[in-house]
C-alpha positions in Angstrom: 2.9 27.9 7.2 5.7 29.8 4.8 8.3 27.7 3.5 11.2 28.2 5.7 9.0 27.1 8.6 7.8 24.3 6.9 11.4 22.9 6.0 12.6 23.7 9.6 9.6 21.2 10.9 10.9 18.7 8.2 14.3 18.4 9.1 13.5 18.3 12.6 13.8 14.4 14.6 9.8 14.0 14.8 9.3 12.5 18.4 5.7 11.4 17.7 5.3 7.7 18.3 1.4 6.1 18.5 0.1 8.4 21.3 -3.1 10.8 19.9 -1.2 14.0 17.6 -1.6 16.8 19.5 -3.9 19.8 17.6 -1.0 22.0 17.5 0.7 19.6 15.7 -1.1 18.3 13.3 -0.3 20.7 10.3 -0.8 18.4 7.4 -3.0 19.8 4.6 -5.2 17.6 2.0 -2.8 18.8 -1.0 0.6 17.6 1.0 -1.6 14.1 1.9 -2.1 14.0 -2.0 1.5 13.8 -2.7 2.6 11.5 -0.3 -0.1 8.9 -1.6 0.6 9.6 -5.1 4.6 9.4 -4.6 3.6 5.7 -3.3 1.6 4.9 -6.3 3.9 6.3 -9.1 5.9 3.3 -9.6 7.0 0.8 -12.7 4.6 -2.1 -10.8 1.8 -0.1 -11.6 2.3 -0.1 -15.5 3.6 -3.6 -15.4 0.1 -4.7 -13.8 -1.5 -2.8 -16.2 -0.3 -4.9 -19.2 -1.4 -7.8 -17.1 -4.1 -7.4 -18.4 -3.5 -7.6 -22.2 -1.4 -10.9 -21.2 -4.5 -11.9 -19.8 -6.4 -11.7 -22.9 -9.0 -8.6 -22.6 -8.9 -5.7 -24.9 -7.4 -2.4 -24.1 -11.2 -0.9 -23.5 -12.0 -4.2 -21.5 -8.6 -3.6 -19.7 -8.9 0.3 -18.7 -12.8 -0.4 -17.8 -11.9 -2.7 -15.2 -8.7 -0.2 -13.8 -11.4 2.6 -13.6 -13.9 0.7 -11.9 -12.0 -1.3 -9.9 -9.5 1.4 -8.7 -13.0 3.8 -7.9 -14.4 1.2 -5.4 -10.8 0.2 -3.9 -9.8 3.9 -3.4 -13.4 4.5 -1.3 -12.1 2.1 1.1 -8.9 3.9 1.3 -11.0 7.4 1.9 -12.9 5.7 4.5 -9.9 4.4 6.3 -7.8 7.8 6.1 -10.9 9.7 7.6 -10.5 7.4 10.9 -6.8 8.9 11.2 -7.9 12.1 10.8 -11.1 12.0 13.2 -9.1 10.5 15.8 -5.5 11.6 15.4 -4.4 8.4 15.7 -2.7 5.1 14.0 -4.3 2.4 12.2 -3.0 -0.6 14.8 -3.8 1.4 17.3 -7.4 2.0 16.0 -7.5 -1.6 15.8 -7.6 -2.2 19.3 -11.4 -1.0 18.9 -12.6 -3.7 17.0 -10.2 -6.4 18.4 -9.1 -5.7 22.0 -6.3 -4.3 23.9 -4.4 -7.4 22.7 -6.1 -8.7 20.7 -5.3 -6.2 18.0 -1.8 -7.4 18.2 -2.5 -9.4 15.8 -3.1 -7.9 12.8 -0.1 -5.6 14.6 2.5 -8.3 13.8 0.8 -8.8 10.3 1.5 -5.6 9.4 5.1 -5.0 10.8 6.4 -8.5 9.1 4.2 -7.5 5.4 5.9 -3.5 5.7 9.4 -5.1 6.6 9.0 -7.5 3.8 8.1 -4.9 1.2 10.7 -2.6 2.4 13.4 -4.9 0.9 11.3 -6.3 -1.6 10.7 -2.8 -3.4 14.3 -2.0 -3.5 15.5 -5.6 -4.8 13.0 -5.0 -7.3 14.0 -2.0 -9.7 17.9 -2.9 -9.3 17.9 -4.6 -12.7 15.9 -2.3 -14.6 18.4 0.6 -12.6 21.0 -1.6 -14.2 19.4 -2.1 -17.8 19.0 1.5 -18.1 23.0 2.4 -17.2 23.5 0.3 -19.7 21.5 2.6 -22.5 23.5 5.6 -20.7 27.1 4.1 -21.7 27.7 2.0 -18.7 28.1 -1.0 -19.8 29.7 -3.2 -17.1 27.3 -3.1 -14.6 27.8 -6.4 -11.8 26.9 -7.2 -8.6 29.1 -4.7 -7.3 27.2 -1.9 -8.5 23.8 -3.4 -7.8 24.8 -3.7 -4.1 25.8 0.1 -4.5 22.9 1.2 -5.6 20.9 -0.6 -3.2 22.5 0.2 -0.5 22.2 3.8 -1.4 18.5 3.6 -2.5 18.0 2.1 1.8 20.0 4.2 3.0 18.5 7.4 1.9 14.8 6.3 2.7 16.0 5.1 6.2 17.7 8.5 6.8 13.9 9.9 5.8 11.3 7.6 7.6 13.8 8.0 11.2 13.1 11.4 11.0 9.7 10.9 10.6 6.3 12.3 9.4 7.0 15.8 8.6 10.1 15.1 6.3 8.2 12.0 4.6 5.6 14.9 4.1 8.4 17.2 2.3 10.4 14.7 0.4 7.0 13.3 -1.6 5.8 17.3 -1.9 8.7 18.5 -3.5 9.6 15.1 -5.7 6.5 13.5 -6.6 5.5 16.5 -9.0 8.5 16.2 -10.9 8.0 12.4 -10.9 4.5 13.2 -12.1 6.3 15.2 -14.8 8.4 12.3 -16.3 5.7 10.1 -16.4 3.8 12.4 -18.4 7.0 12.9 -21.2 7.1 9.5 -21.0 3.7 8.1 -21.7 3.6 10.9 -24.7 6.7 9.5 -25.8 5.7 5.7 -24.9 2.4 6.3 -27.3 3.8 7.7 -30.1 6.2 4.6 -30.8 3.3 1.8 -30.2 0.7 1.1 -32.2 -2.3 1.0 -29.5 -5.1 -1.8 -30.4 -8.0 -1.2 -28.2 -10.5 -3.8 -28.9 -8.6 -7.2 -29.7 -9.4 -9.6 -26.8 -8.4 -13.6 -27.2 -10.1 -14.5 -24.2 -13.8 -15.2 -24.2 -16.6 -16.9 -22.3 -15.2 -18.5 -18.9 -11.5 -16.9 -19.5 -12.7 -13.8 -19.7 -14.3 -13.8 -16.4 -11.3 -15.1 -14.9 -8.8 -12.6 -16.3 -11.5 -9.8 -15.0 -11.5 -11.3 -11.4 -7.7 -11.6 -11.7 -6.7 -8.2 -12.7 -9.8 -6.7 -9.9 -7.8 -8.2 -7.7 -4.4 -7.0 -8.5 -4.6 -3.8 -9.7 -8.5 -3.2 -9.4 -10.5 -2.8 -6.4 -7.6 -5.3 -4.5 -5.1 -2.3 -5.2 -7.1 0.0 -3.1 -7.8 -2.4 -0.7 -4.5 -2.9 0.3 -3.4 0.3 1.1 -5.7 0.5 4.1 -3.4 -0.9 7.0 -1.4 2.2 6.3 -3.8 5.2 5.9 -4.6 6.8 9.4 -1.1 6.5 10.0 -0.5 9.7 7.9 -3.6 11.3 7.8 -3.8 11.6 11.6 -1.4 14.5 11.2 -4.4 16.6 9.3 -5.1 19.9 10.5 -8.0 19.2 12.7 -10.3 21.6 11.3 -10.4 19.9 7.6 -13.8 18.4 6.6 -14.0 14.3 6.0 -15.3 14.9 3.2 -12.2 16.8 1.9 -9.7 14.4 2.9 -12.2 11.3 1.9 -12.2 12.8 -2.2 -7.9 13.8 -1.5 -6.9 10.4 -0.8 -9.2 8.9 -3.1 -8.2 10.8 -5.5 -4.1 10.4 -4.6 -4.1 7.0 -5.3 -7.0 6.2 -8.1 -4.9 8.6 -10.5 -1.2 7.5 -10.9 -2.5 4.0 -10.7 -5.1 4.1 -13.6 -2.8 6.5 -15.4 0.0 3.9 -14.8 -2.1 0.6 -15.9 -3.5 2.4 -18.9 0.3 3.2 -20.0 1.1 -0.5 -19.5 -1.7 -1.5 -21.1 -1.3 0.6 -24.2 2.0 -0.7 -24.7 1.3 -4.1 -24.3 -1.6 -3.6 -26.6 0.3 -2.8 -29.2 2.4 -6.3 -29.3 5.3 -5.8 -26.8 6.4 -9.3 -25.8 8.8 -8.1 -23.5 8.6 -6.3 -20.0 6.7 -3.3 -20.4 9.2 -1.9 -17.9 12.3 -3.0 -20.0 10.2 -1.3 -23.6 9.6 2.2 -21.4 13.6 2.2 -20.2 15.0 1.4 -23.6 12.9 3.2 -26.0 14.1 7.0 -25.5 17.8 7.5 -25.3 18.5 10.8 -24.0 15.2 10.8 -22.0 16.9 7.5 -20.2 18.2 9.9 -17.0 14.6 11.1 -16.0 13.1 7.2 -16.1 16.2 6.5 -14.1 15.1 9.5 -11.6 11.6 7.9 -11.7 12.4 4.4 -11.3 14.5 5.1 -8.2 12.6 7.2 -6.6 9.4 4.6 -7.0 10.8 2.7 -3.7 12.1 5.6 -2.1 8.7 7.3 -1.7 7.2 3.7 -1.0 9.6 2.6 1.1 10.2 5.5 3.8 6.4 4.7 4.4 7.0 0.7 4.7 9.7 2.2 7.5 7.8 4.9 9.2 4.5 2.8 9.4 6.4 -0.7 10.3 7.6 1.3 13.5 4.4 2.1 14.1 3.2 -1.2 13.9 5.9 -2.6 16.0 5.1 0.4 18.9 1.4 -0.6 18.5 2.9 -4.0 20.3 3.2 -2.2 23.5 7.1 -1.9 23.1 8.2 0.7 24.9 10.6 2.8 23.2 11.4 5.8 21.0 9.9 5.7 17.5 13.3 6.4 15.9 15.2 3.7 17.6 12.4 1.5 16.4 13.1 2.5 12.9 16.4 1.9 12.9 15.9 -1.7 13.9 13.3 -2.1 11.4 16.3 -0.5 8.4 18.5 -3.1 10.0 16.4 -6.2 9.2 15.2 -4.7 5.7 18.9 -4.1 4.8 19.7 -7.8 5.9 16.7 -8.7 3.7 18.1 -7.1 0.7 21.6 -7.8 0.9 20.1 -11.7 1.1 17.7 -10.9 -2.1 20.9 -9.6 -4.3 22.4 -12.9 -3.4 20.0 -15.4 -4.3 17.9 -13.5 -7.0 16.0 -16.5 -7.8 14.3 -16.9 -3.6 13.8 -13.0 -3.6 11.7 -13.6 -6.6 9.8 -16.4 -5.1 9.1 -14.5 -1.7 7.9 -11.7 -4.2 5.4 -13.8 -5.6 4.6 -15.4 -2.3 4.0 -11.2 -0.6 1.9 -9.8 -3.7 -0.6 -12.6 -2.4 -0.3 -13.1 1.2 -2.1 -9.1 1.9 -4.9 -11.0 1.6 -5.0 -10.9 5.5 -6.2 -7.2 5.1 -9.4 -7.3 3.1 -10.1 -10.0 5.9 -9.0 -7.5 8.5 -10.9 -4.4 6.6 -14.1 -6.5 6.8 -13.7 -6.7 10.9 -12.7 -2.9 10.7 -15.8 -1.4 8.4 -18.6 -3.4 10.4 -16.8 -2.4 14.2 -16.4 1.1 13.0 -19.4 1.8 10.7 -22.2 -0.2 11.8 -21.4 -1.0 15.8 -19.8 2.6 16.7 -21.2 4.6 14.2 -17.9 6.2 13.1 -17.0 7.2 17.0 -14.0 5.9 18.7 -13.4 6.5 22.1 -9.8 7.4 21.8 -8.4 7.3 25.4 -9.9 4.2 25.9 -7.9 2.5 23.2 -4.4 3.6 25.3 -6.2 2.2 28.7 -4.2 -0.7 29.9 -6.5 -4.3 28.8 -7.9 -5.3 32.3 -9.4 -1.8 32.1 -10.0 -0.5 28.6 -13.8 -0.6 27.7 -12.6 -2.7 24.2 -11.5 -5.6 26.6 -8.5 -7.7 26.4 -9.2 -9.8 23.6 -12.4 -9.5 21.5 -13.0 -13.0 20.0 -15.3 -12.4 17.6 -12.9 -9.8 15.4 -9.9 -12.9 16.1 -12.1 -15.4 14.2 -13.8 -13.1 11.9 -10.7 -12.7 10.5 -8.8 -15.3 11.0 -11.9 -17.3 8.8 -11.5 -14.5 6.6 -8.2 -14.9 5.6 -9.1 -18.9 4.6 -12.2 -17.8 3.0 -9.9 -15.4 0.9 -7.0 -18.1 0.5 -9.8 -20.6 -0.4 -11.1 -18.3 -3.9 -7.4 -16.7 -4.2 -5.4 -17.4 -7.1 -2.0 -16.7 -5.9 1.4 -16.8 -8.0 2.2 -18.9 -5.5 1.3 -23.1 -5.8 -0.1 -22.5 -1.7 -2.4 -19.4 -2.5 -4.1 -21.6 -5.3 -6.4 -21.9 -3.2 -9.0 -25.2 -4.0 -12.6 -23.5 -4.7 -10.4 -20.9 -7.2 -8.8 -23.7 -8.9 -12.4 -25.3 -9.4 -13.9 -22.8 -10.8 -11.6 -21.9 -13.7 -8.9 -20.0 -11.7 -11.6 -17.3 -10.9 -10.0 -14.8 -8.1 -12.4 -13.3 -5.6 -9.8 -13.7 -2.5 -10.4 -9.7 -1.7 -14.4 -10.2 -1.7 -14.7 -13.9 0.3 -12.3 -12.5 2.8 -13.8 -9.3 3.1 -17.5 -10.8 3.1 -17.0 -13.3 5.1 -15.1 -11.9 8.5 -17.9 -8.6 8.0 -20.0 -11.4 8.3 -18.9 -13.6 11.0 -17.8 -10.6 13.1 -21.6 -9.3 12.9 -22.5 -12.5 14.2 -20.7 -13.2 16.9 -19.8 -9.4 18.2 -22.8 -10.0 20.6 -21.8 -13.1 22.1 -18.3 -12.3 22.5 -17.3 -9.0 22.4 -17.4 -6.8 25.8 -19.7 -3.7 25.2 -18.2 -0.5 24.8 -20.3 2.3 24.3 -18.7 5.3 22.4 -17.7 8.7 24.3 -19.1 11.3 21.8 -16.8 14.1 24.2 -13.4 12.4 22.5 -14.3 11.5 19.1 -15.2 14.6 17.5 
């Protein structure tokens, strides 16, 4: 595809809404799913996770051991996931419907359209000071609520314009940006580096501490990172050329987001390593003077490129609900009710805050979800989906109506998880983590324990569906 054509196909209203993508039109390469992963990852959370860390008390090396490690198995989920999509040529709620029913998979439907709807005004609320802090190094120095609303606003309504046209311009937007994104970050880690003295083996926490700050930062920027990326993944990578090997777009996506986020963590890291007390975030923006307008390019485009695939997949989610409409009109209900949320957020900073703390934990629900997923798809089906089944109305679909077993297998995964999480959040303390020294395994019990249960009981109380090899290739 030359480059005229491709823009052409961008700018075009995409009219795909959860039915299977055609062959013809699935024209998405490996190197364009890259960017759009990456775009997602390239953010100022990343490199402020990564000093969590150092706050936590492990070294540098102890630090960037457990982001490497971590990230490698989290990302091999993700791979796994985004080969489904591109198998089957269809959405992750929709592929749901295999291991949970007809209707039954609305469930983790609605999860996922109220977590992407949340994060859509979350993200934005987010970087609006740290937009504000760095107009302030640029010579603006008045900046109030009236320019924080107009930046916001203008941050929404440029990613709204972008996920309601759809795939195919979210594909362009991240292709052409993310590079020079990847760019900045580059200057400024250089830059970042050369005014920090980097410590790499100091560590204050030992014995028992230790173990919990490694468990902690596992689970948010470790293998919990890649973990809860997954709900999105087919949604994009069903649109891969049909012809691509799995193993090709397993070692692309895993690749797209183990990268900028190890990169990012190790940046925050280093800095915090060095003895930066405050926000590694603030340091970065106010260290470089001139080199301010490129962080500024960097930090606003971090929600953009996250948030037009909040939009994008929370329509697909809400579509996955058997609502019958057009894709686009979907989306723009779904910018409606992030734009409320954000408006409401610049008001009352201090419950935006809170409900960020309270979101960052409550994904939980997906490694409990993933767990039901990986056993239905890898162990019972043997990676084969019988993809016009999953469209059949319930009283006829050979996944049934509701399958029981996946319901409780998650459902007891998600208080297994809750049960060992150590949430920001007083409620997601949950009781066997706050006996056991605050030690966070919330993404392994959830995981663990709806695989399990789901094994179990799949026999009892799941209606047999045997896979069609003929429309799973």
């Amino acid at each position: 595809m030359d480059q005229q054509t491709e823009l052409a196909e961008a700018v075009t209203l995409d009219a795909h809404g959860i039915e299977p993508i055609r062959p013809e039109d699935r024209t998405s390469t490996p190197s364009r799913q890259f960017w759009i992963w990456a775009g997602a990852n390239i953010a100022p959370i990343n490199w402020i996770l990564g000093a969590l860390g150092i706050i936590l008390g492990l070294s540098l090396v102890e630090t960037i051991l457990v982001l490497v490690i971590g990230n490698v198995i989290g990302c091999a989920f993700f791979g796994l996931f985004c080969v489904m999509g591109h198998r089957t040529g269809v959405n992750q709620m929709v592929l749901s419907r295999a291991a949970f029913g007809r209707r039954g998979a609305y469930l983790p439907a609605v999860a996922q359209l109220l977590m992407t709807m949340g994060w859509l005004g979350v993200n934005t609320w987010v970087v609006l000071d740290l937009v504000l802090g760095i107009f302030k190094h640029v010579g603006y120095h008045h900046p109030g609520t009236g320019t924080k609303y107009a930046v916001g606003i203008g941050i929404m309504a440029v990613q709204v314009v972008i996920a309601i046209v759809g795939f195919y311009l979210i594909q362009a937007f991240e292709k052409y940006t993310v590079p020079v994104a990847a760019v900045i970050v580059l200057v400024m880690s250089i830059l970042a580096w050369t005014k920090v003295n980097v410590v790499w083996t100091h560590s204050t926490a030992h014995g028992a501490d230790k173990l919990t700050a490694v468990t902690q930062l596992l689970t948010a920027i470790g293998i919990g990172w890649g973990i809860t990326w997954l709900t999105w993944s087919s949604d994009y990578t069903r649109f891969i050329k049909p012809s691509t090997s799995d193993r090709k777009v397993f070692w692309t996506t895993w690749s797209a987001i183990l990268i900028p986020t190890v990169w990012l963590g190790f940046l925050g890291a280093t800095i915090a390593s060095g003895g930066v007390q405050n926000d590694p975030a603030d340091f970065v923006s106010a260290a470089f003077g001139g080199f301010s307008i490129p962080i500024l390019f960097l930090v606003m485009h971090g929600p953009v490129a996250t948030n037009i695939l909040n939009l994008y997949s929370a329509s697909l989610a809400a579509l996955s609900l058997d609502i019958k409409a057009a894709r686009w009109k979907v989306s723009i209900a779904v910018s409606v009710v992030g734009t409320g949320v954000l408006i409401w957020f610049i008001q009352d900073g201090t419950w935006a805050n809170k409900f960020d703390e309270w979101l960052a934990s409550v994904v939980l629900w997906i490694s409990a979800w993933a767990g039901v997923m990986c056993v239905d798809y890898l162990v019972f089906r043997r990676g084969k989906i019988d993809v016009n089944a999953l469209y059949a109305p319930p009283q006829s679909s050979i996944y049934g109506d509701v399958n029981w077993a996946a319901v409780v297998g998650m459902l007891a995964g998600v208080v297994a998880g809750w049960a060992w999480g150590y949430g920001l959040v007083k409620f997601l303390q949950g009781p066997i983590a706050t006996h056991t020294h605050n030690v966070d395994l919330s993404w392994l019990t959830g995981f663990g324990v709806a695989a399990g249960l789901y094994y179990v009981l799949r026999p009892f109380l799941a209606k047999e569906a045997q896979p069609s090899v003929a429309t799973t290739s």
